[in-house]
TORVEX-438496 format. One line per 4 residues: number of its first residue (from 1); their letters; for each residue x, y, z of N, C-alpha, C. Coordinates in steps of 0.001 Angstrom, whole numbers. Layout:
N
NUM) a) X:Y:Z:X:Y:Z:X:Y:Z | ...
// end
This chain:
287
1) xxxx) 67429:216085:-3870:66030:215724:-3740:65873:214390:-3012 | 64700:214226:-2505:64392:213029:-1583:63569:212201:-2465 | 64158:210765:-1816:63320:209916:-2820:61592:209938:-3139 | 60942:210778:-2267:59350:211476:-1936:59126:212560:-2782
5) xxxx) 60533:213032:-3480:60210:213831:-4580:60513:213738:-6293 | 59997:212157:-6424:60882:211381:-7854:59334:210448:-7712 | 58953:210582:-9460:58386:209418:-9998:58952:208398:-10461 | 58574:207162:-10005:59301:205939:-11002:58725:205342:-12932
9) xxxx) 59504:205234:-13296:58697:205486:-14710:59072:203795:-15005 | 58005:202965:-15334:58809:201993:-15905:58246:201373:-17507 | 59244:201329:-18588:58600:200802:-19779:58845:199754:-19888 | 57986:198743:-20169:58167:197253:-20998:58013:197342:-22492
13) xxxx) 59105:196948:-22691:59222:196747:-24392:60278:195822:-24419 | 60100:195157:-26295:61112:193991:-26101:62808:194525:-26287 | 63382:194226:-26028:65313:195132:-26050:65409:196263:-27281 | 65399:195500:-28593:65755:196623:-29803:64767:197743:-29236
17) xxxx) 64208:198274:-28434:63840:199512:-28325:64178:200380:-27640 | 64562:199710:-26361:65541:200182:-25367:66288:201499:-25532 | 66843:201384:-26696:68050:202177:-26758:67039:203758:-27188 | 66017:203835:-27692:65173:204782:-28087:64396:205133:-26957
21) xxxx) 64378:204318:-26254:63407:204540:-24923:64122:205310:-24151 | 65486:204871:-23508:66106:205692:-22701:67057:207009:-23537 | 66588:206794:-24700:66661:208743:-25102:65447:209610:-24911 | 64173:208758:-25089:63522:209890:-25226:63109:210151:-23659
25) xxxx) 63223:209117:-22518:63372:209715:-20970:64418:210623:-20541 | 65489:210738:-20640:66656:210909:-20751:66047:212599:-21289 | 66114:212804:-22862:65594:214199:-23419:64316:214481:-22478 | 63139:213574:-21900:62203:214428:-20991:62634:215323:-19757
29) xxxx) 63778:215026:-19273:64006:215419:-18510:64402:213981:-16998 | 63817:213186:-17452:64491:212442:-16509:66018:212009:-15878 | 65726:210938:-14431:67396:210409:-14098:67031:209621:-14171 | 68511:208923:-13420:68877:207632:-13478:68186:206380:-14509
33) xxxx) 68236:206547:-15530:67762:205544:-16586:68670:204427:-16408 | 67559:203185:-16237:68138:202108:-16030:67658:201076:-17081 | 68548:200487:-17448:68092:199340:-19006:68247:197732:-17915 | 67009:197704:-17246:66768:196167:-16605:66110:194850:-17138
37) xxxx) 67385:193938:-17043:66978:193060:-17406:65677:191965:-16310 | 65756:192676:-15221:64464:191885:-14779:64350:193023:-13301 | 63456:193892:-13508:62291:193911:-13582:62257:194714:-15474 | 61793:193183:-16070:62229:193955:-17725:61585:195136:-18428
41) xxxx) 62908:195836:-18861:62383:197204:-19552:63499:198337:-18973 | 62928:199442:-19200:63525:200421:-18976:62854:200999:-17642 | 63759:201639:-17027:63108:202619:-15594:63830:203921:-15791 | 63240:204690:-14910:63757:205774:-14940:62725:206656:-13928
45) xxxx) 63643:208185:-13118:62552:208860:-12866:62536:209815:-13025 | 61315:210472:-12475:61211:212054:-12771:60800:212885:-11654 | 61367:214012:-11627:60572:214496:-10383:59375:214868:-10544 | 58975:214798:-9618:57326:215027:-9248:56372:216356:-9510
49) xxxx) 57853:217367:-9575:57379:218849:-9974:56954:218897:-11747 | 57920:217903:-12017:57690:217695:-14208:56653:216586:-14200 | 55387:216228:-13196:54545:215268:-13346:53551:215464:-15054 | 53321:216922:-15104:53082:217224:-16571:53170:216839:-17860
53) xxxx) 54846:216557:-18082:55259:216157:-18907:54842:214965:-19020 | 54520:213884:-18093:54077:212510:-18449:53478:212213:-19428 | 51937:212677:-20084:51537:212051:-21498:52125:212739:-22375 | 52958:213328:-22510:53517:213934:-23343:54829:212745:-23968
57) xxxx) 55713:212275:-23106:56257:211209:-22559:55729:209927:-23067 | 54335:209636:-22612:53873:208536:-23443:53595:208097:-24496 | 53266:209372:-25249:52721:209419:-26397:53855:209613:-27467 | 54618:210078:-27235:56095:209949:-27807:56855:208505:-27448
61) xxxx) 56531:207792:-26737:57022:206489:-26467:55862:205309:-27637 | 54809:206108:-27857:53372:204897:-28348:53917:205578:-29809 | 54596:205831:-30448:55390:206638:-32151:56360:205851:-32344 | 57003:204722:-31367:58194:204377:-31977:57857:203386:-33321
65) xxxx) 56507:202777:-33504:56646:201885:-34853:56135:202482:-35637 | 56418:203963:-35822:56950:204402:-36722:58042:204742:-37463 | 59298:204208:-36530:60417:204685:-36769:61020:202892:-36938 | 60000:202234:-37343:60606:200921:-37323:60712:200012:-36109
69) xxxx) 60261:200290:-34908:61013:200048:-33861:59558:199471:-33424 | 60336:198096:-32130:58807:197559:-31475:57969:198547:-30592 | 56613:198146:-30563:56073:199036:-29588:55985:198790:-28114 | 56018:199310:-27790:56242:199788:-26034:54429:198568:-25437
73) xxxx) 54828:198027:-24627:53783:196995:-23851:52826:198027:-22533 | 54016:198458:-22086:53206:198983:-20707:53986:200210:-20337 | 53195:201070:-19447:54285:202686:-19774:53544:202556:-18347 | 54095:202594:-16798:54053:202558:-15392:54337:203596:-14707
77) xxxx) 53841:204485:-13728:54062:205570:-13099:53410:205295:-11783 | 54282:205434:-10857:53995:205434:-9376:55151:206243:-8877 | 54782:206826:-7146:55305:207520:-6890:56521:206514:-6048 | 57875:207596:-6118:58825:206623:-4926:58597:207040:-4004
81) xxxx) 58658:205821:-2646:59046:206110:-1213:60039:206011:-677 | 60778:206438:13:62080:205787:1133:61831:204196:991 | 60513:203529:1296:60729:202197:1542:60888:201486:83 | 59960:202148:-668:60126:201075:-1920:61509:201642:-2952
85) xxxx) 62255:202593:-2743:63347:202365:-3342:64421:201719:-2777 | 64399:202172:-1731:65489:200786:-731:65099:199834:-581 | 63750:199258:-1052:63617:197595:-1246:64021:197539:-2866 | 63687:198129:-3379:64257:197966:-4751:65413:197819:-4839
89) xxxx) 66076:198628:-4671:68166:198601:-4723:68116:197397:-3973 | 67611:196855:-2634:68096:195697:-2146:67792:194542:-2749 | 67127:194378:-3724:66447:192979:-4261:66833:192841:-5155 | 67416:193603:-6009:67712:193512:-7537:69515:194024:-7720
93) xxxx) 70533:194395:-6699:71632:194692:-6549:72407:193868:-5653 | 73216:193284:-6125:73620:192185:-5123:74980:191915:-5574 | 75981:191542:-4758:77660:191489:-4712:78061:190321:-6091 | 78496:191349:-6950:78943:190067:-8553:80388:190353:-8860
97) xxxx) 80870:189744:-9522:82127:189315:-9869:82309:189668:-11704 | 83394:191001:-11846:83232:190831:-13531:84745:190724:-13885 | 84706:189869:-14897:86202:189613:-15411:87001:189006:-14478 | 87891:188810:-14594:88941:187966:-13251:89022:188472:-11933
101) xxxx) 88762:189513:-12190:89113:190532:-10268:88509:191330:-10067 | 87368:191764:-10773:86335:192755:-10140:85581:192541:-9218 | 85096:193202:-8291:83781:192532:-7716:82820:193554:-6866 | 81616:193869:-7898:80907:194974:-7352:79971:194627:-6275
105) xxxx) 79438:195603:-5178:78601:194921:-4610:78080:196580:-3588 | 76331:196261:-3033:75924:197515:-2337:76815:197638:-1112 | 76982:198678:-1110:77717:199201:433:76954:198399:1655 | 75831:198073:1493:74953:197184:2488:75487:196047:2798
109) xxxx) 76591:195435:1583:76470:193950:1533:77323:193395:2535 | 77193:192116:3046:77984:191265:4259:79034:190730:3566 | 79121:190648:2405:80350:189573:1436:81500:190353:1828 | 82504:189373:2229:83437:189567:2478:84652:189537:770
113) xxxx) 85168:190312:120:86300:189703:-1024:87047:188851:-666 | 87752:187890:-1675:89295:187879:-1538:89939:188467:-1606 | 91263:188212:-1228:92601:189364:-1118:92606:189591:-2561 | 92154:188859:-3793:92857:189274:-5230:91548:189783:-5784
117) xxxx) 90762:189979:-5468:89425:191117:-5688:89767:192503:-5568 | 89395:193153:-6639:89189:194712:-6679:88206:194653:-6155 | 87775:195788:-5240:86464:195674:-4593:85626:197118:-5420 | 84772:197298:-5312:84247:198145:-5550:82744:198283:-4840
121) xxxx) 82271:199317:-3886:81255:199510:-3036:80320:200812:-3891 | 79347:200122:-3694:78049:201635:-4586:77365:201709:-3581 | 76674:203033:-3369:75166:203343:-3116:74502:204233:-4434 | 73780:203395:-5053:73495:203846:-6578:72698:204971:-6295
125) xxxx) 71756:205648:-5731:71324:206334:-5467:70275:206822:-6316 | 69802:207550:-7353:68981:207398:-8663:69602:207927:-9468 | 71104:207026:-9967:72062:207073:-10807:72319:205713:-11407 | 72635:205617:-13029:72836:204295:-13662:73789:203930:-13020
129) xxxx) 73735:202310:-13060:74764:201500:-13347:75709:201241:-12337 | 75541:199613:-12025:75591:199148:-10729:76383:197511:-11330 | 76042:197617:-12342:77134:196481:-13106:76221:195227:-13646 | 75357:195428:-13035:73949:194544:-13359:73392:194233:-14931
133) xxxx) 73518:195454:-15160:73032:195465:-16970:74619:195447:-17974 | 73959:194239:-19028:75002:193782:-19755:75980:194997:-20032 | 75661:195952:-20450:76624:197404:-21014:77231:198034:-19805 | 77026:197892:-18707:78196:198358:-17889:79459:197394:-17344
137) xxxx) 78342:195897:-17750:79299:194311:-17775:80328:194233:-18318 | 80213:194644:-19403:80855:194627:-20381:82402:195529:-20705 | 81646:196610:-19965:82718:198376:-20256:83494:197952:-18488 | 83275:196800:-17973:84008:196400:-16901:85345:195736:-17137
141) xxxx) 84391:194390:-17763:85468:193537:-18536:86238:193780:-19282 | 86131:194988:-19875:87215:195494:-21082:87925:196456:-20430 | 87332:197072:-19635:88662:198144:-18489:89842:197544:-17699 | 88949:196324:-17472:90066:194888:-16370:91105:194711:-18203
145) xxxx) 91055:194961:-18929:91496:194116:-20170:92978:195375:-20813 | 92134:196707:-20634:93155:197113:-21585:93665:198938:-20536 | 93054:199023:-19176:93723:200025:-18274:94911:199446:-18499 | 96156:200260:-18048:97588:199890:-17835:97650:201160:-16609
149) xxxx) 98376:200641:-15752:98671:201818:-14704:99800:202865:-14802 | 99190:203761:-14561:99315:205339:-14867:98576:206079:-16148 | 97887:205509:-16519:96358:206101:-17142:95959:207379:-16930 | 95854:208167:-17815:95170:209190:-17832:93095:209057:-18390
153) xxxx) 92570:209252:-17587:91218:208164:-17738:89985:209204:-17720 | 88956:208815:-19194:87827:210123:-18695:86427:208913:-18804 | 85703:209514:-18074:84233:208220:-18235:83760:209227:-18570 | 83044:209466:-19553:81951:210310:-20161:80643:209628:-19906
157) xxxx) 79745:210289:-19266:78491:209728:-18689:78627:209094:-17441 | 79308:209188:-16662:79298:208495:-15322:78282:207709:-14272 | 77684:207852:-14555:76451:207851:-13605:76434:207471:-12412 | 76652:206135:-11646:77303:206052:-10097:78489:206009:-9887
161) xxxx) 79652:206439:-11251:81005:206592:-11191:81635:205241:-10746 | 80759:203788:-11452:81110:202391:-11384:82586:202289:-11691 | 82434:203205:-13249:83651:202671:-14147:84826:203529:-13828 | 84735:205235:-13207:85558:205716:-12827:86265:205576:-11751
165) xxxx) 85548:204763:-10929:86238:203601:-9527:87149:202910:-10176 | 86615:201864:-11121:87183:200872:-11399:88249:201085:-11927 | 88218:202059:-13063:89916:202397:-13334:90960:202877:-12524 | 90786:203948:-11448:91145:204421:-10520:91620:203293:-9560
169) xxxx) 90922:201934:-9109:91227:200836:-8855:92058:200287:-9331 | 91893:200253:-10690:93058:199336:-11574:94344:200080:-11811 | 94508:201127:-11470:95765:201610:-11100:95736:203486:-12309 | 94323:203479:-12728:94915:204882:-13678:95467:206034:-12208
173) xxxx) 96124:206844:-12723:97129:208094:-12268:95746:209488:-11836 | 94684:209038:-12718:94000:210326:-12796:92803:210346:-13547 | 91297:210419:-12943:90253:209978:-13825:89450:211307:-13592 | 88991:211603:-14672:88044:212796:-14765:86418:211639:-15249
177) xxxx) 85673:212262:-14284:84381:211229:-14141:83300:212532:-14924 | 82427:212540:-15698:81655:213430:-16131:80310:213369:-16373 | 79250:213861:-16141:77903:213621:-16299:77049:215009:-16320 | 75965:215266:-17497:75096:216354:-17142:74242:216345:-16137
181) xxxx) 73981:214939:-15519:72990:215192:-14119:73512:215594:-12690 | 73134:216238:-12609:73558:217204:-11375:73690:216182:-10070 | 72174:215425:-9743:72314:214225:-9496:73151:213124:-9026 | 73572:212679:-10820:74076:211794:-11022:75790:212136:-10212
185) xxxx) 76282:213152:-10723:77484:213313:-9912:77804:213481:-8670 | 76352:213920:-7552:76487:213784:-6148:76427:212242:-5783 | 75864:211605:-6682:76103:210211:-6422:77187:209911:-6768 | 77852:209709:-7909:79365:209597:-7875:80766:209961:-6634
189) xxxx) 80150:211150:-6767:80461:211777:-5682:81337:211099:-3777 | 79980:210683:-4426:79419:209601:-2643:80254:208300:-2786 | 80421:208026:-4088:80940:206621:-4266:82745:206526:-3985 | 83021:207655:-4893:84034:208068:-5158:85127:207535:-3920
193) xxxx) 84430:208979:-2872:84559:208824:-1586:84481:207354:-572 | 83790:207035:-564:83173:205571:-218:84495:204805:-237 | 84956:204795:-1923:86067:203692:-2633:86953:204384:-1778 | 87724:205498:-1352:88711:205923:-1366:89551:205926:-2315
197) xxxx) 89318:206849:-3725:90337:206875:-4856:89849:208390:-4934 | 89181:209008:-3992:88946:210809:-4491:90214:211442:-4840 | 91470:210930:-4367:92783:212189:-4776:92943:211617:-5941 | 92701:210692:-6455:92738:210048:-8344:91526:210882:-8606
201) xxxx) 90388:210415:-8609:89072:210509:-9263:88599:212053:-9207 | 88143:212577:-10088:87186:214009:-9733:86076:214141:-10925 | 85268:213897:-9698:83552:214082:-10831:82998:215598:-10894 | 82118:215918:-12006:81956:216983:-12319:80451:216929:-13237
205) xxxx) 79484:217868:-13313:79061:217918:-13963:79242:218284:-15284 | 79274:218129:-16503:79617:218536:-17900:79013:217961:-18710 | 79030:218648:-20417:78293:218302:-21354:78851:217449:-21891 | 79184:216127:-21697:80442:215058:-22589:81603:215547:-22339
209) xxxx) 81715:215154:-24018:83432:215309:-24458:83659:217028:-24344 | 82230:217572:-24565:82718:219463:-24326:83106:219897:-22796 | 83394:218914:-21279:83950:219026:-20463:85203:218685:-19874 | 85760:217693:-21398:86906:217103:-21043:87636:218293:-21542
213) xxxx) 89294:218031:-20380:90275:219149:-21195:91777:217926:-21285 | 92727:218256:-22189:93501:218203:-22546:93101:216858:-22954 | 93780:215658:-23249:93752:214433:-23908:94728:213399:-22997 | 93494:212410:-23357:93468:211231:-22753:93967:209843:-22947
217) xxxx) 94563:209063:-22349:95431:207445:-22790:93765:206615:-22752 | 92763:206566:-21802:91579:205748:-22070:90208:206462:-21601 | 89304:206736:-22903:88183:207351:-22847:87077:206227:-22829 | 86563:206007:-21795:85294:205027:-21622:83894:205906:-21628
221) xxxx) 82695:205635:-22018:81734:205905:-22755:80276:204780:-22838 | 80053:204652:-22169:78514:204005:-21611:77232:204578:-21736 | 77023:204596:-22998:75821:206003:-23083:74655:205575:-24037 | 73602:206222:-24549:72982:205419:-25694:73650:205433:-26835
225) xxxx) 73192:204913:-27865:73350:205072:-29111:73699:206567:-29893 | 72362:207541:-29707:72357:208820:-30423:73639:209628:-29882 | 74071:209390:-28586:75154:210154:-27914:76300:209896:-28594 | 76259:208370:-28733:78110:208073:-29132:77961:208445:-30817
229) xxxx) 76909:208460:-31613:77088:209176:-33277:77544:210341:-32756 | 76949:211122:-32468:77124:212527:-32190:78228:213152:-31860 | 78358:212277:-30925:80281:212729:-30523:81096:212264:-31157 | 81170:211301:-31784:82096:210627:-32609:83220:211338:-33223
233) xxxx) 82949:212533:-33678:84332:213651:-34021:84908:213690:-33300 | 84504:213946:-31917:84935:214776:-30724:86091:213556:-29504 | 85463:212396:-29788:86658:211191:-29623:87653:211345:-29622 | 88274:211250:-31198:89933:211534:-31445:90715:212873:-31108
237) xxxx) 89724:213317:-30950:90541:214973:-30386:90977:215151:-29179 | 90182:213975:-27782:90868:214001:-26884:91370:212782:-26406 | 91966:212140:-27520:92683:210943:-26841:93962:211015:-27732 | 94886:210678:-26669:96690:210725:-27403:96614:209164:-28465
241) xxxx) 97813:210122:-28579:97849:209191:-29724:98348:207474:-29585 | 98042:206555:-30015:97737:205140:-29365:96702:204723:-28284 | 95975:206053:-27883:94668:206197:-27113:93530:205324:-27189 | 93031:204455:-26200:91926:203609:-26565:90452:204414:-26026
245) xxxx) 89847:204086:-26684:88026:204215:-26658:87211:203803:-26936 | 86461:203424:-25483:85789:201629:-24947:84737:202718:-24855 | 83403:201489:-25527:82363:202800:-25767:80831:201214:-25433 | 80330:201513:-24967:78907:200306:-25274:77441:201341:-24452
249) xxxx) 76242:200682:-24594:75234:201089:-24598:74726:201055:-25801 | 75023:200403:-26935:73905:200483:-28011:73859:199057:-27759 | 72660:198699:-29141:72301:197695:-29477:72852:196863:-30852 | 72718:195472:-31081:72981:195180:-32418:72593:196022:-33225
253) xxxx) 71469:196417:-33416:70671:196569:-34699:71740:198344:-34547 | 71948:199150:-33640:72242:200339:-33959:73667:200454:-34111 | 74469:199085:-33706:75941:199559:-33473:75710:199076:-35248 | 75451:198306:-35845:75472:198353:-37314:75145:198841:-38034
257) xxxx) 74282:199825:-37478:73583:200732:-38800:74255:201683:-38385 | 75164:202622:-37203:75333:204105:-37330:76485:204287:-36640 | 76531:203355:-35390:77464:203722:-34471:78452:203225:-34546 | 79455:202142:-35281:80297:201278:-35919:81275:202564:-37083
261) xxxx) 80159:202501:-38078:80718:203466:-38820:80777:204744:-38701 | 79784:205698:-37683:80377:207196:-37162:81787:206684:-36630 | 82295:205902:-35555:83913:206362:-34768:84667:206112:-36138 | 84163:204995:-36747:85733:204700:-37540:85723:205681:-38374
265) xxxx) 84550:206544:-39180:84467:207796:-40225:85521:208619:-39254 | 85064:208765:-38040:86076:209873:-37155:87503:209765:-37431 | 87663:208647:-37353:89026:207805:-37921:90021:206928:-36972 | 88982:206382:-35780:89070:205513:-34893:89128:204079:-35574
269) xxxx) 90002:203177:-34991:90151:201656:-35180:89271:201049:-35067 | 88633:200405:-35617:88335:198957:-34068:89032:198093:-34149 | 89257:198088:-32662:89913:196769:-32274:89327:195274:-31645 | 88549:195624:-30807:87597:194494:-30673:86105:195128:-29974
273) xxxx) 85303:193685:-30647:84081:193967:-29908:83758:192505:-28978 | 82426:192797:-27920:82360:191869:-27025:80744:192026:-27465 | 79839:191215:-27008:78269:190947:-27435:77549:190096:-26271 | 76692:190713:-25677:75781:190021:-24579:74740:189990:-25280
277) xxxx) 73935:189418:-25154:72675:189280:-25625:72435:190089:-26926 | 71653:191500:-26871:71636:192202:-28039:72927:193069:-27525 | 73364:193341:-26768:73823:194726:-26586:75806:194366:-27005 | 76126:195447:-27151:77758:195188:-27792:78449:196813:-27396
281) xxxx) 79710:196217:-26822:80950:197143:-26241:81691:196788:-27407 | 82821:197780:-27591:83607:197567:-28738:84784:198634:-28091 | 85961:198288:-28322:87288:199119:-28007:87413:199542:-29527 | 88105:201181:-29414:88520:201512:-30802:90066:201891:-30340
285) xxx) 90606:202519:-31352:92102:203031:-31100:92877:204129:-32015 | 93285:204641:-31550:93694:206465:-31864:94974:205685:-32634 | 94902:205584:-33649:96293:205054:-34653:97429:206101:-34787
// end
């Protein structure tokens, strides 16, 4: 689809909601859900053919303080153009540096690396995660921390296939990249290619962990909250044994109330956690 056939959706609310916001876009049917810290809130779009669904959408967004949760400020709908999404990606995506040797940046950009830079080139396309928002920051810094080369590597949720570069970069043997947006994986796709790690990397559309096959040395996991409870069984079944699984996209308030104790009930470790603002990555481990 062309960017002439996608609404831009944008919510302002304060963070603890976030994580509820981009489920219930996400379940409307939307892509690329993005958790921005400035232009603040959540984005996301929809195509133009599901314009319908919109108050439906809103009004399920104006229910969250009922569930405890802050209420939503402003709920935004305009249409995208060619021009205003490529001024968007250009103003708000720009060449950064994570952990000692990463360094993401748009395929547009003039920055030259150093020789001891992993490079990594995106065209995000209307797919998450560009390294910008703390939870893909994070699931960076901890991949630079605990990949070892010859990795067997799955990213569950991929979305511009940031993190399945990056391991593939850092030396894994073999990364299975996975996402239900159809979308989202032609963008990966694109990236993949771009990096030159496609004879490592292969993206796919799939339902999670029900697309992975055989078992894995490092399962990374960037998703909301409700996703990583849910799967939480389904973790230890495909990771070998001494297997790590680097998981973020929730929030304080949810990695303590549900998502902490679903992996370890599974019967996952933790081994460490990391904390940006509200949001928290945590490594577990297949004992």
């Amino acid at each position: 689809m062309k960017p002439s056939e996608w609404l831009s959706i944008r919510v302002v609310a304060p963070p603890p909601a976030w994580d509820a916001i981009a489920a219930v876009l996400m379940d409307s049917g939307c892509a690329g859900v993005e958790l921005r810290d400035q232009p603040y809130g959540v984005v996301a779009y929809l195509p133009q053919s599901e314009q319908e669904r919109l108050p439906a959408i809103e009004a399920q967004l104006r229910r969250l303080p009922e569930y405890n949760l802050p209420p939503i400020h402003k709920f935004e709908v305009q249409p995208v153009t060619e021009q205003n999404w490529h001024t968007a990606w250009r103003r708000y995506f720009r060449s950064r540096r994570f952990g000692r040797r990463i360094r993401v940046q748009p395929s547009w950009s003039r920055y030259k690396p150093s020789p001891d830079e992993v490079l990594i080139q995106l065209d995000p396309g209307l797919a998450f995660g560009t390294g910008g928002h703390a939870t893909t920051a994070l699931c960076l810094e901890l991949l630079e921390k605990y990949l070892q080369p010859g990795m067997r590597v799955a990213d569950v949720g991929t979305g511009t296939g940031i993190l399945a570069i990056a391991a593939a970069k850092l030396g894994a043997r073999e990364v299975l990249a996975v996402d239900n947006d159809e979308l989202a994986v032609k963008v990966a796709q694109g990236n993949i290619e771009r990096n030159g790690v496609a004879e490592r990397v292969r993206a796919q559309v799939g339902d999670g962990f029900n697309a992975l096959e055989g078992v894995f040395d490092l399962i990374v996991c960037n998703i909301i909250s409700g996703f990583l409870v849910a799967s939480a069984p389904q973790a230890p079944l495909r990771l070998k044994t001494g297997g790590v699984y680097l998981i973020s996209g929730t929030s304080g308030r949810n990695w303590r109330g549900s998502v902490r104790r679903a992996i370890e009930s599974a019967g996952l470790q933790l081994e460490e956690t990391r904390k940006r603002r509200t949001w928290v990555a945590a490594v577990f481990r297949k004992s």
